[in-house]
C-alpha positions in Angstrom: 144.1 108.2 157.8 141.0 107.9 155.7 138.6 110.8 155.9 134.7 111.0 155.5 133.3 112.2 152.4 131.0 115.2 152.0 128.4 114.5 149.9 128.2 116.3 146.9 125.0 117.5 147.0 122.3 118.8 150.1 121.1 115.9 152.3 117.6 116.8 151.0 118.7 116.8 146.9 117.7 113.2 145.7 114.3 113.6 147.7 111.5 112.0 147.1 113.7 108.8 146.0 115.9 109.3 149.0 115.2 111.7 151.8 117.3 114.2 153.8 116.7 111.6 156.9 117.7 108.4 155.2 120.4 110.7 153.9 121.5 111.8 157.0 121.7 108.5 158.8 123.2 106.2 155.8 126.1 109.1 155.2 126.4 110.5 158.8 126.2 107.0 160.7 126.6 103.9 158.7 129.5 105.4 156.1 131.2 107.1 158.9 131.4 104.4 161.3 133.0 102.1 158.1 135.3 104.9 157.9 136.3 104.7 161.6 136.6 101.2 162.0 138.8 100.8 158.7 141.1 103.4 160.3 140.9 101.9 164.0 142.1 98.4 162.6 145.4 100.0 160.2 146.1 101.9 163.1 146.0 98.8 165.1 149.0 97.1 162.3 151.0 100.2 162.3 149.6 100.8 158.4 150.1 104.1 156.3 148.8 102.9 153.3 148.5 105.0 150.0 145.2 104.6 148.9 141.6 102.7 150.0 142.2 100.5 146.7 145.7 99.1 148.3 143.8 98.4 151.6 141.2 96.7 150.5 143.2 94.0 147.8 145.4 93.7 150.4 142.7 93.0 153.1 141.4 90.5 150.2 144.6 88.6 149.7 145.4 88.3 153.4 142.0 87.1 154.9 141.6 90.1 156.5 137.7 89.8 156.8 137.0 92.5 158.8 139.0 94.6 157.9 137.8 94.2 153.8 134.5 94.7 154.5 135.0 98.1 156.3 137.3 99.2 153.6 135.1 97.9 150.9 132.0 99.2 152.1 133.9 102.5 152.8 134.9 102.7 149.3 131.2 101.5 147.9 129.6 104.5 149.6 132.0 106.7 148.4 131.7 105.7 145.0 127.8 105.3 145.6 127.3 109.0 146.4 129.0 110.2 143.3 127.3 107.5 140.7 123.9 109.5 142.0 122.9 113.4 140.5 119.9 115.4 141.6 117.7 115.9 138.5 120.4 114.7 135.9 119.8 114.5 132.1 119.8 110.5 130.8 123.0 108.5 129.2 123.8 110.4 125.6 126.8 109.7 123.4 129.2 106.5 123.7 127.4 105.5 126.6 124.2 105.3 125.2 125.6 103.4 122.0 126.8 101.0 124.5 123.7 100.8 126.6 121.3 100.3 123.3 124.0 97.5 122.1 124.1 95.3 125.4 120.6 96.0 126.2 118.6 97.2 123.2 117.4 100.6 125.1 117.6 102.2 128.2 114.2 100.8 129.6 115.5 97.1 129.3 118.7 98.4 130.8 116.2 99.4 133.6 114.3 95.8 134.1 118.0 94.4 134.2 119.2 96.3 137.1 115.6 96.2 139.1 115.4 92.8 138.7 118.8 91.8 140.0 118.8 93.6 142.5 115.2 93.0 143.7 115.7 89.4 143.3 119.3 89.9 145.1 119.2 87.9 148.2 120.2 89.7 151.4 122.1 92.6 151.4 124.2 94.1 148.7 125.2 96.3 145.9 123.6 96.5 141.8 126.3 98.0 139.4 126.3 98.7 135.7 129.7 97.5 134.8 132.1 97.9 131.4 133.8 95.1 130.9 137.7 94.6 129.1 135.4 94.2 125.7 133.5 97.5 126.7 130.6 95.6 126.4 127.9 96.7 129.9 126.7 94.5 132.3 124.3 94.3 135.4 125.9 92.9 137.9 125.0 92.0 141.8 127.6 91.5 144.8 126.9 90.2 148.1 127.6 92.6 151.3 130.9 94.4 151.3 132.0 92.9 147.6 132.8 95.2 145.3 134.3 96.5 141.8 137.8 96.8 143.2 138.7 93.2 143.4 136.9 92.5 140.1 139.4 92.5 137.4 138.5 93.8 134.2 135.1 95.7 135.1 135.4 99.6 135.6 131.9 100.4 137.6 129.4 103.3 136.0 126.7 103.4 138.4 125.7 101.6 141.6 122.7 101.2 144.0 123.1 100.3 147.7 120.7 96.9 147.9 121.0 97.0 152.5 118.0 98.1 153.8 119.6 101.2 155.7 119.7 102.4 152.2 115.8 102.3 151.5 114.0 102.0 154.1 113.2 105.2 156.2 111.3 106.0 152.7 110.1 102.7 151.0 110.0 100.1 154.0 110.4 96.7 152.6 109.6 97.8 148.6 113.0 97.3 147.6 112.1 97.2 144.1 110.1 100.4 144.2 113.0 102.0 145.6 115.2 100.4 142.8 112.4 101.9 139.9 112.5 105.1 141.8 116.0 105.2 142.0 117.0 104.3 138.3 114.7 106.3 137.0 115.6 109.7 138.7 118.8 109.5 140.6 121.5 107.5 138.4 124.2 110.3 137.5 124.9 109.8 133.7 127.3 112.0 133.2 129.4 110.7 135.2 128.9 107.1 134.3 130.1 108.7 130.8 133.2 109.8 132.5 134.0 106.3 133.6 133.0 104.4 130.4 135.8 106.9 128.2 137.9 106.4 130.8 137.7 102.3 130.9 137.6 102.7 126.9 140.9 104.6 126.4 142.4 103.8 129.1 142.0 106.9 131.5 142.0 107.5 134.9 139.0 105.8 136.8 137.4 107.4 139.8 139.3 106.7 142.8 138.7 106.8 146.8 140.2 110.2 148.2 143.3 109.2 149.3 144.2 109.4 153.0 144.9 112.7 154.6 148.4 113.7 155.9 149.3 113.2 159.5 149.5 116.1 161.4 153.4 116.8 162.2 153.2 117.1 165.7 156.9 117.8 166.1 156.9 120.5 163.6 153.3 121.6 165.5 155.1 121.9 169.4 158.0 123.5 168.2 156.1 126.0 166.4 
C-alpha cells in the first residue's frame, strides 16, 4: 500500500512562513491519517492498484466520495511538499517568459494567486497551472479537488488554503500567510521542471507509487 512521504527538507526549513510545529502536525497527523484511511478503504475492496493517480480517477468515476477525497488530499500533500523550497532563487528561463506573458511580471503573478486564494471560500488548494496552450493560470479548487482529474493542466506550484495549513503561525490571516508564502517558499525550480515537462511532453511529477507487499510465504519459509 501507499506509504507516507518524508519531507524533503527539516520540519523547521520553511520557518518563519511555516514552522517546525505546524510542520509537524500538517505532515505527521493530517497527511498521514489521509494516507491511512485511503489504504484502510482499498484494503477494504480487495484493491492493488498501480499508482495514487489510478485510485483517485477511479474513485472519481465511481462516486467513491470518500474514498477520492483521502486519495486526493493524499496526493495534494505530496505534491504540496515538493512545489515548496527553503530559500529558493525565483522563476528564470521558459518559466519566467511564460509568467511575464500570462501575467506581465512576477508581482502581478503574486496578487493573482493571494487573491484567489484569500478570497477562496472555505477550505482548499491555490495552484499555478500550464494549460494544453502552455499558457499559466491561477487556479482555486474546493477541498480534496485537485490537478489529477483536470485534463489538460500540469500543476507548477500549489498552496494548502485549510486552516491546519496556516494557522499555528498566522491564525485567521490567510492572506498574510498566502504573501508570506509566495514570496519565500514557492520552489521554482521545480515548477520549471514541470512546465518543460507539460511543454515537450515529459514525464510530470508523480505520487510514489505503492510499496511491495511483504511476501510472507517467502518470509516463513526463510
Amino acid at each position: 500500500m501507499f506509504v507516507l512521504p518524508d519531507l524533503p527538507y527539516a520540519y523547521d526549513a520553511l520557518a518563519p512562513v511555516i514552522s517546525d510545529r505546524t510542520m509537524r502536525f500538517h505532515h505527521d497527523k493530517h497527511h498521514k491519517t489521509y494516507v491511512e484511511t485511503t489504504n484502510k478503504l482499498l484494503g477494504e475492496a480487495g484493491a492493488s492498484p498501480d499508482s495514487l493517480e489510478a485510485v483517485i480517477r477511479e474513485a472519481r468515476s465511481s462516486g467513491d466520495k470518500k474514498l477520492f477525497n483521502n486519495a486526493a488530499q493524499a496526493w495534494n500533500h505530496a505534491f504540496f511538499w515538493v512545489a515548496m523550497a527553503p530559500g529558493g532563487a525565483g522563476p528564470g528561463g521558459d518559466l519566467d517568459a511564460a509568467i511575464k506573458s500570462a501575467f506581465g511580471d512576477l508581482g502581478s503573478l503574486k496578487s493573482k494567486f493571494v487573491e484567489a486564494g484569500a478570497g477562496h471560500f472555505g477550505s482548499g488548494w491555490v495552484w499555478v497551472v500550464a494549460d494544453r496552450e502552455h499558457s499559466l493560470q491561477v487556479r482555486a479548487t474546493h477541498d480534496a479537488e485537485d490537478m489529477v482529474t483536470q485534463p489538460g493542466l500540469t500543476p507548477l506550484i500549489v498552496c494548502d488554503l485549510w486552516e491546519h495549513a496556516y494557522y499555528l503561525d498566522h491564525q485567521n490571516d490567510r492572506k498574510g500567510f498566502l504573501e508570506g508564502w509566495f514570496d519565500h517558499l514557492p520552489n521554482w525550480a521545480f515548477a520549471a521542471e514541470q512546465f518543460d515537462a507539460a511543454r515537450h511532453r515529459g514525464e510530470i511529477w508523480r505520487h510514489p507509487p505503492p510499496a511491495a507487499e511483504p511476501d510472507l510465504k517467502r518470509a516463513s519459509a526463510g
